[in-house]
N, CA, C and O atoms as a GROMACS GRO file, in nm:
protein
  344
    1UNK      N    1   0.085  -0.117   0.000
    1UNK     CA    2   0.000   0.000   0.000
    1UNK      C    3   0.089   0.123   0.000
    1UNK      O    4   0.191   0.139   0.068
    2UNK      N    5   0.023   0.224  -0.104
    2UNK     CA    6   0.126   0.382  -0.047
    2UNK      C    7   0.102   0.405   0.081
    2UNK      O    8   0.011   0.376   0.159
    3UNK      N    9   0.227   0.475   0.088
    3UNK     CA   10   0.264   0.542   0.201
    3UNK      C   11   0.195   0.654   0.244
    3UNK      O   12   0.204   0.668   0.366
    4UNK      N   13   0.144   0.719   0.200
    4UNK     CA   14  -0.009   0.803   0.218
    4UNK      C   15  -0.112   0.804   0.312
    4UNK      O   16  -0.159   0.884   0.392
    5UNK      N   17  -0.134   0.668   0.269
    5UNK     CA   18  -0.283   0.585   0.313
    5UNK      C   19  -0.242   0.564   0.437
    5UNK      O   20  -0.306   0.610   0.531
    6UNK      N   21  -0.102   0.474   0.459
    6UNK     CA   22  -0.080   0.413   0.585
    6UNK      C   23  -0.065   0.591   0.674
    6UNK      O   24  -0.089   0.599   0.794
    7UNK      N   25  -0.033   0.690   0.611
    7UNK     CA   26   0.008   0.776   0.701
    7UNK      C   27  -0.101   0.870   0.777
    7UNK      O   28  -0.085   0.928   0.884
    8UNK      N   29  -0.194   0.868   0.707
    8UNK     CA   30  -0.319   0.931   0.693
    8UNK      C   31  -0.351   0.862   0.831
    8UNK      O   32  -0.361   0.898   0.948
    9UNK      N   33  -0.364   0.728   0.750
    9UNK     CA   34  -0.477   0.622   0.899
    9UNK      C   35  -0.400   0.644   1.063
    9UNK      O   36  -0.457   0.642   1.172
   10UNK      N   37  -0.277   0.662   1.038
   10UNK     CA   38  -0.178   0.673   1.168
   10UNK      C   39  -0.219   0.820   1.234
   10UNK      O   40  -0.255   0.818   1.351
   11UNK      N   41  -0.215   0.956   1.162
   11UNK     CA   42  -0.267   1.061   1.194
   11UNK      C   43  -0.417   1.038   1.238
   11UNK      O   44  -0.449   1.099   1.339
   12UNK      N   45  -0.493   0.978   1.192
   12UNK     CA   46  -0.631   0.986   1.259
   12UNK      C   47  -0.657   0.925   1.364
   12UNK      O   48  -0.737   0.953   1.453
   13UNK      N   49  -0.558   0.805   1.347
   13UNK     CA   50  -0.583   0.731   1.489
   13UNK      C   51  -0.512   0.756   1.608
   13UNK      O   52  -0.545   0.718   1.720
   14UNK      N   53  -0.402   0.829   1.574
   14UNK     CA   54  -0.288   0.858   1.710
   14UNK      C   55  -0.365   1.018   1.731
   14UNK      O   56  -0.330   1.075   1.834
   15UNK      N   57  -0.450   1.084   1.655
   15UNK     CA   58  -0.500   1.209   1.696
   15UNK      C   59  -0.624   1.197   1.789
   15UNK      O   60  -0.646   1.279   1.878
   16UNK      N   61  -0.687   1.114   1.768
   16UNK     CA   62  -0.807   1.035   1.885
   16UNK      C   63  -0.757   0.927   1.971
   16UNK      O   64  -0.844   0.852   2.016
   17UNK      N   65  -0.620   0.903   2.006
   17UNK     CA   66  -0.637   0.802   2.119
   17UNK      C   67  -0.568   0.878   2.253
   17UNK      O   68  -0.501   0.980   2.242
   18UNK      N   69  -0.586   0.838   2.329
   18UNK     CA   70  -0.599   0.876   2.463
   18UNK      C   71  -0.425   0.922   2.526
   18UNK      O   72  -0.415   1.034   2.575
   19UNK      N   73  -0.326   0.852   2.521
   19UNK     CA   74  -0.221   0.843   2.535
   19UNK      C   75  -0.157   0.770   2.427
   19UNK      O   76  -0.220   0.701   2.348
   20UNK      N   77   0.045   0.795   2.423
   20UNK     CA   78   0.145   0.729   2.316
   20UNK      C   79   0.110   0.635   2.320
   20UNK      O   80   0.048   0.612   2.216
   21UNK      N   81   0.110   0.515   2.414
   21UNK     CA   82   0.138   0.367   2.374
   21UNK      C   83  -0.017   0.328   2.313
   21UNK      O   84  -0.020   0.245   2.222
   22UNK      N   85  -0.111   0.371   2.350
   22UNK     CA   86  -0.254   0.323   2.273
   22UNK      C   87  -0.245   0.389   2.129
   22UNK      O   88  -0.290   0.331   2.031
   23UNK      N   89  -0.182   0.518   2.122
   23UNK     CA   90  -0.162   0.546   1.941
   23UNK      C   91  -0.104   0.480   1.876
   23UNK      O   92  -0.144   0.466   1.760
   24UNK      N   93   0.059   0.383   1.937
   24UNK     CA   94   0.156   0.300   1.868
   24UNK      C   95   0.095   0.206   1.862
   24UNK      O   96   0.123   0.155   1.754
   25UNK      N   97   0.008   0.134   1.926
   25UNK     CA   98  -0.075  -0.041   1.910
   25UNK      C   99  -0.158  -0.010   1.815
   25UNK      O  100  -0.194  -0.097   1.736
   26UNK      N  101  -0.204   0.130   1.804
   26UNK     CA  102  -0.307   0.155   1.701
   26UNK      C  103  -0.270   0.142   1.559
   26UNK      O  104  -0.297   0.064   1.468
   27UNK      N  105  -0.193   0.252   1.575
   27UNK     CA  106  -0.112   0.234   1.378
   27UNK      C  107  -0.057   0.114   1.405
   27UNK      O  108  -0.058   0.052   1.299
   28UNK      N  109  -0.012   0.049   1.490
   28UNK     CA  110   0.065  -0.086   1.434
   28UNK      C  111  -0.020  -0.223   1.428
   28UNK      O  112   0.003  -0.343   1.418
   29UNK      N  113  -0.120  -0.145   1.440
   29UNK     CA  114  -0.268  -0.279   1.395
   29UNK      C  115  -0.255  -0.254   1.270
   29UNK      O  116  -0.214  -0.324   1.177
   30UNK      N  117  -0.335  -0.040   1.282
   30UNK     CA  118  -0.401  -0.046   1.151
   30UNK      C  119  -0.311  -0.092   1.024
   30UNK      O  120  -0.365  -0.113   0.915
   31UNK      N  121  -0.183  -0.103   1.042
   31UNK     CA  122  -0.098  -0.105   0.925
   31UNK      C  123  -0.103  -0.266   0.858
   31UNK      O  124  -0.092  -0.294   0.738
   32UNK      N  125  -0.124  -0.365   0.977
   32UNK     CA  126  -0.143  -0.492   0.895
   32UNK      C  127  -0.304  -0.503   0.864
   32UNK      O  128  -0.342  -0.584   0.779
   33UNK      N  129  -0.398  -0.421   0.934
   33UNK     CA  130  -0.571  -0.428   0.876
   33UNK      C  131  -0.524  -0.371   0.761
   33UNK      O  132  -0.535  -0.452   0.668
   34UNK      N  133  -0.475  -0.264   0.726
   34UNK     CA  134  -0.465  -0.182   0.567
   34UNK      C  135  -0.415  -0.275   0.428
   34UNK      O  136  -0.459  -0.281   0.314
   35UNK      N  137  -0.264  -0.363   0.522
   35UNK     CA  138  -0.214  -0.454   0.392
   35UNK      C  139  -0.277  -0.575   0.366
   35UNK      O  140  -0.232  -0.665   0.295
   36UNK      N  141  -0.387  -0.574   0.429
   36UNK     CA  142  -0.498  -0.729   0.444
   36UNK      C  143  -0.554  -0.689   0.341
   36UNK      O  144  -0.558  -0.788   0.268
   37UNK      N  145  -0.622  -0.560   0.264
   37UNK     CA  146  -0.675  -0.519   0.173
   37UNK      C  147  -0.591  -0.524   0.054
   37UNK      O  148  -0.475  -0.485   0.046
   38UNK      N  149  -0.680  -0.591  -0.058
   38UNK     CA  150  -0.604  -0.560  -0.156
   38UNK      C  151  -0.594  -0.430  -0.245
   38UNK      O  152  -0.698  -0.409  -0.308
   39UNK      N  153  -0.496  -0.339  -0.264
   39UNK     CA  154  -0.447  -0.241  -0.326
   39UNK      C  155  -0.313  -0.213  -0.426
   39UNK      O  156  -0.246  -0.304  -0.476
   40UNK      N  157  -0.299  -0.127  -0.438
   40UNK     CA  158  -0.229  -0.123  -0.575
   40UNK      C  159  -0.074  -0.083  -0.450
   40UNK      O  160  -0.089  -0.028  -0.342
   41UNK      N  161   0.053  -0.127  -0.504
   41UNK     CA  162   0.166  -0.158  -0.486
   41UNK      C  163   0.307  -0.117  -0.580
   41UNK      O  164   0.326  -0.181  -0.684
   42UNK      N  165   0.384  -0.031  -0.548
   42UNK     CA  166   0.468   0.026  -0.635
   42UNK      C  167   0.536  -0.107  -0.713
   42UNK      O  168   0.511  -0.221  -0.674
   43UNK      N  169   0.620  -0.080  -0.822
   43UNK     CA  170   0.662  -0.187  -0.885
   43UNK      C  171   0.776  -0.176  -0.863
   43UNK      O  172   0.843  -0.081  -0.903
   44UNK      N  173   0.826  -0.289  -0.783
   44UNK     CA  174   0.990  -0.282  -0.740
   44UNK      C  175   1.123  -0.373  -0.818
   44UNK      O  176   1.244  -0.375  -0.796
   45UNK      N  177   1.033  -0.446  -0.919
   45UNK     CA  178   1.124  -0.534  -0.962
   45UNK      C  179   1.219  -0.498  -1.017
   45UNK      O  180   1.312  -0.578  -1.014
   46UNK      N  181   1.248  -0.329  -1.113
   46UNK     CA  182   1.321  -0.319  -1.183
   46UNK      C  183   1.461  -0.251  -1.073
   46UNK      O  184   1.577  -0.234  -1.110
   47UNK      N  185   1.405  -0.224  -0.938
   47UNK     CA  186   1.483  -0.161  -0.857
   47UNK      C  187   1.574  -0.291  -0.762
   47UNK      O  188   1.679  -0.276  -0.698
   48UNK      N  189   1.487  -0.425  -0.781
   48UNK     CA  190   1.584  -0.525  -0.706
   48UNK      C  191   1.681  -0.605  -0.807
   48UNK      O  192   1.775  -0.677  -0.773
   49UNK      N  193   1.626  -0.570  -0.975
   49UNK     CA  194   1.711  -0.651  -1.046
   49UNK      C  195   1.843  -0.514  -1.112
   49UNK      O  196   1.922  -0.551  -1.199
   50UNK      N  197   1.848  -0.372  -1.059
   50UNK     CA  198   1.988  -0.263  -1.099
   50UNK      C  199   1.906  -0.237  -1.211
   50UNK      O  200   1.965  -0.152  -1.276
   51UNK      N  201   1.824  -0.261  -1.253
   51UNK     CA  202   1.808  -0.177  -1.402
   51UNK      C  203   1.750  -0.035  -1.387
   51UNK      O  204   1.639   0.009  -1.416
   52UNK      N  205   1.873   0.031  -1.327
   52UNK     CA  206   1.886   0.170  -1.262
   52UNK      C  207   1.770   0.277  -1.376
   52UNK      O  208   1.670   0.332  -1.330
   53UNK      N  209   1.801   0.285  -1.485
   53UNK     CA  210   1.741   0.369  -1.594
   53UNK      C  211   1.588   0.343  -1.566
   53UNK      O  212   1.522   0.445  -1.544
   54UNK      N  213   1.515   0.214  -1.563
   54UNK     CA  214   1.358   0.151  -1.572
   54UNK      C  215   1.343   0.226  -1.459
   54UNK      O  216   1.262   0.317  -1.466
   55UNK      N  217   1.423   0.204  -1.320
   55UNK     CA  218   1.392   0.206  -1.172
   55UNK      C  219   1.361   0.321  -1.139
   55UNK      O  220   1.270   0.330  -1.057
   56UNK      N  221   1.436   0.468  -1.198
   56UNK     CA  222   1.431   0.602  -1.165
   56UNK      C  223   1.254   0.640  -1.148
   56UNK      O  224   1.218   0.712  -1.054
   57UNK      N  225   1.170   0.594  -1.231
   57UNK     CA  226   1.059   0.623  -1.217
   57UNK      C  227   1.001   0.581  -1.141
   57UNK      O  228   0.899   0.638  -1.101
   58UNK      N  229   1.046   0.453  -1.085
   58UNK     CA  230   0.974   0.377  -0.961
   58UNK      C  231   1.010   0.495  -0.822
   58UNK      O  232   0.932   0.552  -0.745
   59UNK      N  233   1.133   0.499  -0.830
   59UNK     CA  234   1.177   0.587  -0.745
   59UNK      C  235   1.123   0.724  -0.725
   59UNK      O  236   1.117   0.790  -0.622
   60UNK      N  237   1.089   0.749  -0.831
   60UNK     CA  238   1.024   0.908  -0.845
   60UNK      C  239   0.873   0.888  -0.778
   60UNK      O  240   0.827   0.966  -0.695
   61UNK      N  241   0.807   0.776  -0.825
   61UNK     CA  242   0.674   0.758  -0.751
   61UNK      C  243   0.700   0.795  -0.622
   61UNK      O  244   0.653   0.895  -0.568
   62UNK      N  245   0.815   0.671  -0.542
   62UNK     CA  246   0.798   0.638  -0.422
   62UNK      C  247   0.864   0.768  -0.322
   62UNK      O  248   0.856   0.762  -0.200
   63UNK      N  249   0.921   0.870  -0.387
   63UNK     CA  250   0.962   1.000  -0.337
   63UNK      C  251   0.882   1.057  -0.343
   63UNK      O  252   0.844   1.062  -0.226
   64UNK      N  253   0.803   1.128  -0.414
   64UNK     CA  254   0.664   1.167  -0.405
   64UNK      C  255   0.562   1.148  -0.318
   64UNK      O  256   0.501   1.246  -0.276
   65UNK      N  257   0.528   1.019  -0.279
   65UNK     CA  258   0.482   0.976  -0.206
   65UNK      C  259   0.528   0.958  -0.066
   65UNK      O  260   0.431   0.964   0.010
   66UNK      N  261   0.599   0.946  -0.026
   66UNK     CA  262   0.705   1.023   0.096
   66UNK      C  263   0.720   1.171   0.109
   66UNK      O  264   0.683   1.222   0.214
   67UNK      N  265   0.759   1.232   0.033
   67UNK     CA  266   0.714   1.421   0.058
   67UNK      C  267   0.571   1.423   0.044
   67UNK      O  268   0.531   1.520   0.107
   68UNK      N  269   0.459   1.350  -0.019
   68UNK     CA  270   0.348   1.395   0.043
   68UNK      C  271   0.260   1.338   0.188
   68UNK      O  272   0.156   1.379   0.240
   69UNK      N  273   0.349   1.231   0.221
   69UNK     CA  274   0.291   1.238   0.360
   69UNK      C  275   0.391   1.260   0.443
   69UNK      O  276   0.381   1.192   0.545
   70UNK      N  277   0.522   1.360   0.437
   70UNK     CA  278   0.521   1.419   0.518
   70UNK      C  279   0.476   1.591   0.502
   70UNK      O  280   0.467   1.656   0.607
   71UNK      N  281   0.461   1.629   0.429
   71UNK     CA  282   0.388   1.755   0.405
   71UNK      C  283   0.235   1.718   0.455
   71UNK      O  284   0.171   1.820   0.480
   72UNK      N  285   0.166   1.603   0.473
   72UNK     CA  286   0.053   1.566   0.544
   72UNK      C  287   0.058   1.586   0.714
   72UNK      O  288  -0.025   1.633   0.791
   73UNK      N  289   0.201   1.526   0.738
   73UNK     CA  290   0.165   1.563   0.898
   73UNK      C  291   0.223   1.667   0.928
   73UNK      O  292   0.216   1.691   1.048
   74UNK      N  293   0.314   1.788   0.829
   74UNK     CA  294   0.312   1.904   0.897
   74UNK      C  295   0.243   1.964   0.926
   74UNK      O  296   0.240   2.032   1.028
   75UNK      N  297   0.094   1.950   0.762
   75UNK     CA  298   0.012   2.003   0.804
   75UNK      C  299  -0.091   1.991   0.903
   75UNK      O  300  -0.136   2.084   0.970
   76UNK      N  301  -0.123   1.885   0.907
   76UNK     CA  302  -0.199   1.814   1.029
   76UNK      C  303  -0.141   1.917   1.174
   76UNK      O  304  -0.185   2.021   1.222
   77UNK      N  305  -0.042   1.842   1.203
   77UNK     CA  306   0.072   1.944   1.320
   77UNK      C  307   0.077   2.080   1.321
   77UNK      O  308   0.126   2.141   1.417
   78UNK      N  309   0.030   2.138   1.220
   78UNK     CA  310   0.071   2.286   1.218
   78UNK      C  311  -0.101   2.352   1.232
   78UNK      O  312  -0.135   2.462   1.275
   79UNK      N  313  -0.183   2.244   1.182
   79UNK     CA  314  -0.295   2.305   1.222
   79UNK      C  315  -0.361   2.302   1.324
   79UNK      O  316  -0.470   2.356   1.345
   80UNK      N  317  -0.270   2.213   1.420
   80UNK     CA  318  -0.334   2.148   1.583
   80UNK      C  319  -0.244   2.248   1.679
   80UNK      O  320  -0.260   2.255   1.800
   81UNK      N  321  -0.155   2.318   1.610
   81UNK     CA  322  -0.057   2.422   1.704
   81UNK      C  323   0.028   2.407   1.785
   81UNK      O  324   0.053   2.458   1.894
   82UNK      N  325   0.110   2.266   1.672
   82UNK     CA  326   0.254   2.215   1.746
   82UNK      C  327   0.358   2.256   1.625
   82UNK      O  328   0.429   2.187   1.552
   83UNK      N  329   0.336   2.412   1.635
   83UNK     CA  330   0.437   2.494   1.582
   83UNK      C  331   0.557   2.489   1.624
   83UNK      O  332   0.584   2.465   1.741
   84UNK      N  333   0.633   2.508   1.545
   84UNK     CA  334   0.804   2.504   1.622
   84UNK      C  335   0.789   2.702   1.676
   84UNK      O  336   0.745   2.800   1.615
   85UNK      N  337   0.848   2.684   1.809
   85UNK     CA  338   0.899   2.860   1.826
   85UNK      C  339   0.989   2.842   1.894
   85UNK      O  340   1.034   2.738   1.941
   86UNK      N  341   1.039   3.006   1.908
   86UNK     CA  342   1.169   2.989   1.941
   86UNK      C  343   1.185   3.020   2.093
   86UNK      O  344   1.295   3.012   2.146
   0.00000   0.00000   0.00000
């Protein structure tokens, strides 16, 4: 599953649970309930067999998808008012 989805479900559920260790049991459920579903899956083969040139695009997905969920929980964080100050 992207990295998105799993990050999303972790923000909603660690933002409604009560204390840390009930948010960490949480995402670390929801993450094997999420891969129980079937969904679409980056294509890694060309990145485990070096065919560096094919792979760049795999790579480009999977960077993308990493800067957008973390630009997800800044924003999340920045709109709950765990601003950095000085």
């Amino acid at each position: 599953m992207i990295l998105t989805i799993h990050t999303m479900a972790g923000i909603v559920l660690a933002s409604n649970s009560q204390n840390i260790g009930e948010a960490i049991i949480l995402c670390f459920v929801s993450h094997y309930f999420l891969d129980s579903i079937p969904h679409f899956e980056y294509e890694i083969k060309q990145i485990k067999s070096g065919q560096i040139k094919f792979a760049l695009k795999n790579f480009t997905k999977v960077g993308i998808d990493l800067i957008t969920s973390i630009l997800i929980v800044f924003w999340f964080l920045w709109g709950r008012g765990y601003e950095h100050t000085n």
